[in-house]
C-alpha positions in Angstrom: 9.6 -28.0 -49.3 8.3 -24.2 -49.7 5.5 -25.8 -51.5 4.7 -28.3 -48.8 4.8 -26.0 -46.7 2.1 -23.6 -48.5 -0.3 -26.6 -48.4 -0.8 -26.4 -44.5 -2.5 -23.3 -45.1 -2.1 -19.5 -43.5 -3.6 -20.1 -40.2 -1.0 -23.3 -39.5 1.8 -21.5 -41.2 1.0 -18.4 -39.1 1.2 -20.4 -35.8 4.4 -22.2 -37.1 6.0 -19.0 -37.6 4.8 -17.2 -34.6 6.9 -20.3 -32.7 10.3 -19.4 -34.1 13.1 -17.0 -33.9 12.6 -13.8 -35.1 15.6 -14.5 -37.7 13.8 -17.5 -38.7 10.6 -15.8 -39.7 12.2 -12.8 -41.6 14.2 -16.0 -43.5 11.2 -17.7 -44.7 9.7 -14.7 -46.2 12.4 -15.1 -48.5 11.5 -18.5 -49.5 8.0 -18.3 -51.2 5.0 -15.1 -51.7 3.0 -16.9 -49.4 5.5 -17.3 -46.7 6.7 -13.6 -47.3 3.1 -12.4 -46.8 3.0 -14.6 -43.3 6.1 -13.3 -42.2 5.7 -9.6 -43.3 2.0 -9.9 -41.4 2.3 -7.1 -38.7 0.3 -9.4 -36.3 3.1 -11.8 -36.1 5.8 -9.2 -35.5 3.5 -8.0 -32.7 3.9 -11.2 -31.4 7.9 -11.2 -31.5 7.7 -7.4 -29.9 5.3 -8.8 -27.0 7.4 -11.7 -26.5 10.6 -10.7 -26.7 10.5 -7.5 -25.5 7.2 -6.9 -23.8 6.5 -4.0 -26.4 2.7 -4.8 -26.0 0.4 -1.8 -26.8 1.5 0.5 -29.2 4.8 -0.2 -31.6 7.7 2.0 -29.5 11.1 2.1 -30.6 13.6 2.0 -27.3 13.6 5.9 -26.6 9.6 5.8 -26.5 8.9 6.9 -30.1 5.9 5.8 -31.9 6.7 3.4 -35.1 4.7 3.1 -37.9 4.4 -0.5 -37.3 5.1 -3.7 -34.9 7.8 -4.7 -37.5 9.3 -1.2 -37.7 9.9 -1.2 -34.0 10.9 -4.7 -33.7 13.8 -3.5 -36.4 14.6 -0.5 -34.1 15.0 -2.7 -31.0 17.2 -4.8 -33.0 19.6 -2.3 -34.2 19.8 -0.9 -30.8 20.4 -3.9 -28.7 21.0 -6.6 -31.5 24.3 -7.0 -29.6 22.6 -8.4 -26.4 20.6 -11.3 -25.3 17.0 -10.2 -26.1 15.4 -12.2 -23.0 18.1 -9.7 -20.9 17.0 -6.8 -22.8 13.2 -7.7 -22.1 14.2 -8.6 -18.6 15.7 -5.4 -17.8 13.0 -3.2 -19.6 10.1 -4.5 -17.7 12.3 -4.1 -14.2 12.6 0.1 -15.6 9.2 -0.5 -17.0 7.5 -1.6 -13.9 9.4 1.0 -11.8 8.1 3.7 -13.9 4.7 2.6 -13.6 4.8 2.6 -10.1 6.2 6.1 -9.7 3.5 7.2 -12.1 0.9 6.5 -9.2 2.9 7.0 -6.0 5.8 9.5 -6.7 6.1 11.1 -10.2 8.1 13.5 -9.5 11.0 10.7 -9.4 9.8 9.7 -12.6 10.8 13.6 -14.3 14.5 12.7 -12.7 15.0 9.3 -14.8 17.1 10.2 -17.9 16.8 8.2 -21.4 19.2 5.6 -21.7 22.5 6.2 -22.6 24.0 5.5 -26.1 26.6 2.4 -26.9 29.0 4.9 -27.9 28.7 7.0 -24.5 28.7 3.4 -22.2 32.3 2.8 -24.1 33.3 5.9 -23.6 32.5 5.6 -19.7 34.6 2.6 -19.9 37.5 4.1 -21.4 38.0 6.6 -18.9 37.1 4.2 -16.2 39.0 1.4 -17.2 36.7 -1.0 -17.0 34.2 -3.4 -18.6 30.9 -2.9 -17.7 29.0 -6.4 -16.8 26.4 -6.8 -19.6 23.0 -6.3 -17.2 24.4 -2.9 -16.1 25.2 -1.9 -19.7 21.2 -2.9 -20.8 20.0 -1.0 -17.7 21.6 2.1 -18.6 21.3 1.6 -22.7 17.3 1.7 -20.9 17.5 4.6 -18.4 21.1 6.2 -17.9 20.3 6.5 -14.0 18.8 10.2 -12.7 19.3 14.2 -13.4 19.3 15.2 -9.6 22.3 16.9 -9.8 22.6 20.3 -11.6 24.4 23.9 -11.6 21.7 25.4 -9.7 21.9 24.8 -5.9 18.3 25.4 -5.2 17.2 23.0 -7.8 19.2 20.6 -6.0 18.0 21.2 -2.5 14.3 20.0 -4.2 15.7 17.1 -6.1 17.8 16.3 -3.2 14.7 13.7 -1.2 13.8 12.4 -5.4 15.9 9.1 -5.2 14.9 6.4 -7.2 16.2 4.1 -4.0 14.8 6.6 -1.5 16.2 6.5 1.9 15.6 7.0 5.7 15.9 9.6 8.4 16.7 9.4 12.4 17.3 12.6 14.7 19.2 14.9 11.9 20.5 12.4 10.2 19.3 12.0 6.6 19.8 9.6 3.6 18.2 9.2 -0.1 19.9 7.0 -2.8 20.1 8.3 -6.0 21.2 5.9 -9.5 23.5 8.3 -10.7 23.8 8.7 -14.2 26.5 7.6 -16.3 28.3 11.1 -16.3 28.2 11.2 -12.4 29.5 7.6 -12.3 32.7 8.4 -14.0 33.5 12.0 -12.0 32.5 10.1 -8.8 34.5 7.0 -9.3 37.4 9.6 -10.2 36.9 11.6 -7.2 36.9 8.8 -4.8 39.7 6.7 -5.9 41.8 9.3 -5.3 41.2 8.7 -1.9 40.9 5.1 -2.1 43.0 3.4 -4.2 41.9 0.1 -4.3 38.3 1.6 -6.1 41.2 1.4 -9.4 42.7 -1.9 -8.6 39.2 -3.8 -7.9 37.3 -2.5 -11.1 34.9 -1.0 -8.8 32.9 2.4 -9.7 30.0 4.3 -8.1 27.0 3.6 -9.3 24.7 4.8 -6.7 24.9 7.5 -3.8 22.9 10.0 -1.0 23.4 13.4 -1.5 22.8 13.9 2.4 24.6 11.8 4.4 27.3 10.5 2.7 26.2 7.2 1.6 27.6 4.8 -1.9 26.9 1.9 -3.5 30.2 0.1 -5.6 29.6 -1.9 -8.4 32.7 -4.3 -8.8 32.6 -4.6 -12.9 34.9 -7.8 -12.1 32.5 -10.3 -10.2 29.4 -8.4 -10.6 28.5 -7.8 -7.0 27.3 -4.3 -5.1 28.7 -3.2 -2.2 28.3 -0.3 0.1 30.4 1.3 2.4 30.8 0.7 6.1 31.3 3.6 8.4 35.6 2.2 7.8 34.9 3.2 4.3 37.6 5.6 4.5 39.5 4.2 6.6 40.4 1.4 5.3 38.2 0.6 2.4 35.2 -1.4 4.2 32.5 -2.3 2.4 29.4 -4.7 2.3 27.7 -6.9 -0.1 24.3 -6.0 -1.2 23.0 -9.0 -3.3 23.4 -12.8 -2.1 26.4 -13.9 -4.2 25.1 -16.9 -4.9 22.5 -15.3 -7.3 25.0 -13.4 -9.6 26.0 -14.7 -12.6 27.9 -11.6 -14.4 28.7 -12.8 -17.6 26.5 -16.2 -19.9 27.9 -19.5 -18.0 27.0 -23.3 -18.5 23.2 -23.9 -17.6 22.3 -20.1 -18.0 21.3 -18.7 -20.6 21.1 -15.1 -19.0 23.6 -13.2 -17.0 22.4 -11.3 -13.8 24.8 -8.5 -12.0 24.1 -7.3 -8.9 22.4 -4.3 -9.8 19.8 -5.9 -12.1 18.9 -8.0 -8.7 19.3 -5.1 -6.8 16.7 -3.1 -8.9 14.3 -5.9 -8.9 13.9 -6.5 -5.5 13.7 -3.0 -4.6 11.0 -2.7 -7.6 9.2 -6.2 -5.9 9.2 -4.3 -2.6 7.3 -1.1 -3.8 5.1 -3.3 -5.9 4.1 -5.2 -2.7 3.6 -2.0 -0.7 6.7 -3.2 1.9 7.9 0.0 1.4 6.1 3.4 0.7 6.4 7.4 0.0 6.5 9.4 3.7 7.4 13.0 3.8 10.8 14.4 4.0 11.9 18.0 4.2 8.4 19.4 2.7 8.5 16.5 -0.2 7.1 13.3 -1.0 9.8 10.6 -1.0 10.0 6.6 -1.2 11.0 5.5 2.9 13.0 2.1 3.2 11.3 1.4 6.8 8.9 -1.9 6.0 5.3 -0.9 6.2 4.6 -5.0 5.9 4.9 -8.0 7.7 6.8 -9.6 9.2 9.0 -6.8 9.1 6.4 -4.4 10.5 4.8 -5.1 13.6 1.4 -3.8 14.4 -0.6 -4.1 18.1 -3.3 -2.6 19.6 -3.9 -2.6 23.7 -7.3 -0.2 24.4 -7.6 1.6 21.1 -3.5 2.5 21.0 -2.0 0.7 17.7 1.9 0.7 17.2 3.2 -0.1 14.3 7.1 -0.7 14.4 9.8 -1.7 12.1 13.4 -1.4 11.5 16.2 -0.9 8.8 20.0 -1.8 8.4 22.3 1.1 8.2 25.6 0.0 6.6 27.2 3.6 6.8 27.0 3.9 10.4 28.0 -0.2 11.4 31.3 -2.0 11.0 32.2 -5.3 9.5 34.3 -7.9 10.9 32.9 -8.2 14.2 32.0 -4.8 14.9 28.7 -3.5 15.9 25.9 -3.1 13.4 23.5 0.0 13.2 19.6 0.3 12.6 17.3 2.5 12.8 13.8 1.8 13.9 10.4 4.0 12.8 7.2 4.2 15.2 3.9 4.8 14.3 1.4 5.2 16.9 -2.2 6.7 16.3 -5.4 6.3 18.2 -8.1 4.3 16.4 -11.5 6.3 15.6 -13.4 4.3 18.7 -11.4 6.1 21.0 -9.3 4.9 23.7 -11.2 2.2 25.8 -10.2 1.5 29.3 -11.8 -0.3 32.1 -15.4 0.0 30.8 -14.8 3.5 29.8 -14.2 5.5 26.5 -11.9 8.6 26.4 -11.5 11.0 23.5 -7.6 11.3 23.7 -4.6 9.6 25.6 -1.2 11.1 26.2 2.5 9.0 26.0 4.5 9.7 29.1 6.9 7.3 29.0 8.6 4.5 26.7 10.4 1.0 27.8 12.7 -0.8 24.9 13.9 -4.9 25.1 16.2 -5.2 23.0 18.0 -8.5 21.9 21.2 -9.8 19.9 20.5 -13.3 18.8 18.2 -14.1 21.4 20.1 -12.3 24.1 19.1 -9.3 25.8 21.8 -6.5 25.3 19.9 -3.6 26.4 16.6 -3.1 28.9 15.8 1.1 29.1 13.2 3.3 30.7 12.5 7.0 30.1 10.3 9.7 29.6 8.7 10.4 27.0 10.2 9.7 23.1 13.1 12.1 21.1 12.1 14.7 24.1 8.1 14.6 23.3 5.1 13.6 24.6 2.7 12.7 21.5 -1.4 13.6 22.5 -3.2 10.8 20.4 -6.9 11.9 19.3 -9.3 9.4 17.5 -8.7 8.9 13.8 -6.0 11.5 13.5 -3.1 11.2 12.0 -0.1 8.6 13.2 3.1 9.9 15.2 5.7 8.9 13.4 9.6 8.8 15.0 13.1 6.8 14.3 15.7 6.3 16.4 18.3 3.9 16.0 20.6 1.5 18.4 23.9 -0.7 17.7 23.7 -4.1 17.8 26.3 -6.0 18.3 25.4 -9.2 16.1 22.4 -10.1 13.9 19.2 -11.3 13.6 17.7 -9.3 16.6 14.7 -7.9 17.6 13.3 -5.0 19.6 9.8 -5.1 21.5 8.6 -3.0 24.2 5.7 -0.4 25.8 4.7 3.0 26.1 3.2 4.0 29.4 0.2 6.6 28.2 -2.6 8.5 29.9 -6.2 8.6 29.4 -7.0 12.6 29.0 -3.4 14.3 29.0 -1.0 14.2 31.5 -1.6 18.0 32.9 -5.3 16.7 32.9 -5.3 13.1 33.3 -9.2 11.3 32.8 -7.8 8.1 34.1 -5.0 5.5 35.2 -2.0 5.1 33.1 -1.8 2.1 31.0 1.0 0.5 29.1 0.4 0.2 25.1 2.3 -3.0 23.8 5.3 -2.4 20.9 5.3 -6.4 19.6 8.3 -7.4 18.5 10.0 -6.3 15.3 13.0 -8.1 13.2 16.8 -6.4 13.2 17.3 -8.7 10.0 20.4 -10.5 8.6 20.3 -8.5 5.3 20.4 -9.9 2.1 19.8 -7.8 0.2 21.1 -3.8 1.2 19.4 -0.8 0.0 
């Protein structure tokens, strides 16, 4: 056989071998010299690192390390996460991965936060205390990057790492929110904490897994069916919570037909990375510092219109914390943007160098029905002076709603000139209608 093998020749051989399993290759170079010089070829176990676990440029081991060679770090990956499925392991690193990358260009301060993944022997000790199982996506995630160090000793420290959420957040009035993954350590003193005052964290397998340091704000991973959930405004009340992922997606452990698990979180992670990747959602500032806002900068969750040089640009996010389940009413926030484009504003034949809101007027609708129809002056108590090409004015607000989907549309009533000096009539500026979503997915 070995020798009828060797009479294909190197190139065929090579592309044989490059077809198989890793275990199959390092087998046949036990069979023949010629197969052992195939198999030990460096270019082939470049190959396996690349396509199993999208190790492409340089030979890394799994905490970043330079190897000598492609088969020296293939060898690594295997003793680290031999005991998993590899296309999970490469699934998983190029969610992290690609995260990573994008906060190298947008936000790297997050990046400094992200802790190397945790050790086997640190995840079982985690679920000891805990007493749970881990599902096997969550235990690859953190074996990849054991969540963030946001949290230390030093309260000032904090107060800056505080708006560095991996998740990011929103803000409305005073009211402030920024999701951190917590790190392993975190997980087990949080869980502890707050199933003391919630029992049934203990008796559902459920642990913390992510949480705002402002507002109080946390995600629940249930380690028995795999799903996240995050808790109502009755969180403490009664133990309300919500689903974050569709359940139909989660599969927490290998089944029939799949060959790959998926938990919640992995989903989770994903979309949020497929959102940033897209540019739905992007870095605003909060409190003097960069951070990633959850309001969609894309459409169709974004609305944009322009009426004589005005544009508005408008969109809205759930906020679980603050809304009830089981019929009650639901909360979002909403974020403006309104800026005057560089021509000016234009009105009746006639350019003007600055225009002046005085007044707002807000539609909003519950499935199609109009639940609310308001007037007043101006918007959170000011009067926003737009000037060509200068920067937007940016606001939130939030209103219940008492069912979803819904949407919100309106117009601001503004003033060529300014309104102690007004050039002109007043006009109205159009909001167009933006989406109060069903949410399938909860961030």
């Amino acid at each position: 056989m070995a020798a009828g093998l060797e009479g294909l020749g190197v190139p065929v051989l090579e592309t044989i071998l490059s077809k198989v399993a890793f275990r199959d290759a390092a087998a046949a170079a036990c069979v023949s010299a010629t197969l052992h010089s195939v198999a030990s070829d460096d270019a082939l176990w470049r190959h396996f690192c690349v396509r199993d676990l999208a190790v492409c440029d340089q030979p890394l081991d799994p905490d970043g390390n330079p190897c000598h060679s492609f088969k020296e770090a293939y060898r690594r990956w295997f003793e680290s996460f031999g005991m998993y499925p590899f296309p999970l392991v490469r699934r998983a690193k190029e969610c992290w991965s690609s995260i990573k990358r994008w906060m190298t260009v947008n936000l790297p301060e997050v990046n400094d936060t992200l802790r190397k993944g945790a050790s086997e022997a640190e995840i079982k000790s985690a679920e000891k205390i805990l007493g749970v199982q881990l599902p096997i996506p969550t235990k690859v995630l953190y074996r990849l990057c054991d969540g963030q160090q946001t949290l230390t000793p030093d309260l000032v420290e904090n107060k800056l790492l505080a708006p560095l959420g991996v998740i990011g957040g929103y803000e409305f009035y005073d009211y402030i929110v920024n999701v951190h993954l917590l790190p392993l350590r975190l997980v087990v003193t949080e869980t502890k904490k707050i199933a003391r005052q919630l029992g049934f964290l203990t008796r559902s397998k459920s642990i913390v897994i992510a949480a705002s340091y402002y507002m109080e704000k946390f995600f629940f991973l249930n380690c028995a069916n795999g799903q996240l959930y995050v808790g109502t405004r009755n969180l403490g009340e009664d133990g309300e919570m919500m689903p974050c992922v569709p359940q139909s997606l989660i599969r927490p452990a290998v089944d029939i037909g799949h060959d790959m698990p998926q938990d919640a979180l992995l989903l989770w992670l994903e979309e949020h990375c497929r959102r940033l990747q897209s540019g739905m959602i992007k870095t605003r500032e909060l409190k003097n510092c960069r951070s990633i806002c959850l309001f969609p900068e894309t459409p169709p969750y974004c609305s944009v219109a322009v009426t004589n040089g005005v544009q508005v640009r408008s969109s809205a996010i759930f906020v679980p914390e603050a809304s009830e389940g089981n019929g009650g009413d639901y909360y979002y926030s909403y974020s403006i943007r309104m800026s005057l484009l560089p021509e000016g504003c234009f009105l009746d034949g006639t350019h003007y160098s600055s225009c002046q809101l005085c007044s707002r007027h807000w539609i909003i609708r519950s499935r199609d029905i109009i639940v609310s129809d308001v007037s007043g002056e101006a918007v959170i108590g000011k009067f926003p002076l737009l000037l060509p090409g200068g920067e937007e004015f940016v606001y939130q607000s939030c209103t219940p709603l008492p069912g979803a989907p819904g949407s919100i549309e309106g117009s601001f009533t503004f003033v060529p000139g300014r309104i102690s000096k007004p050039e002109g009539r007043h006009f109205d500026v159009k909001v167009a209608p933006f989406i109060l979503e069903e949410h399938e997915y909860i961030f």
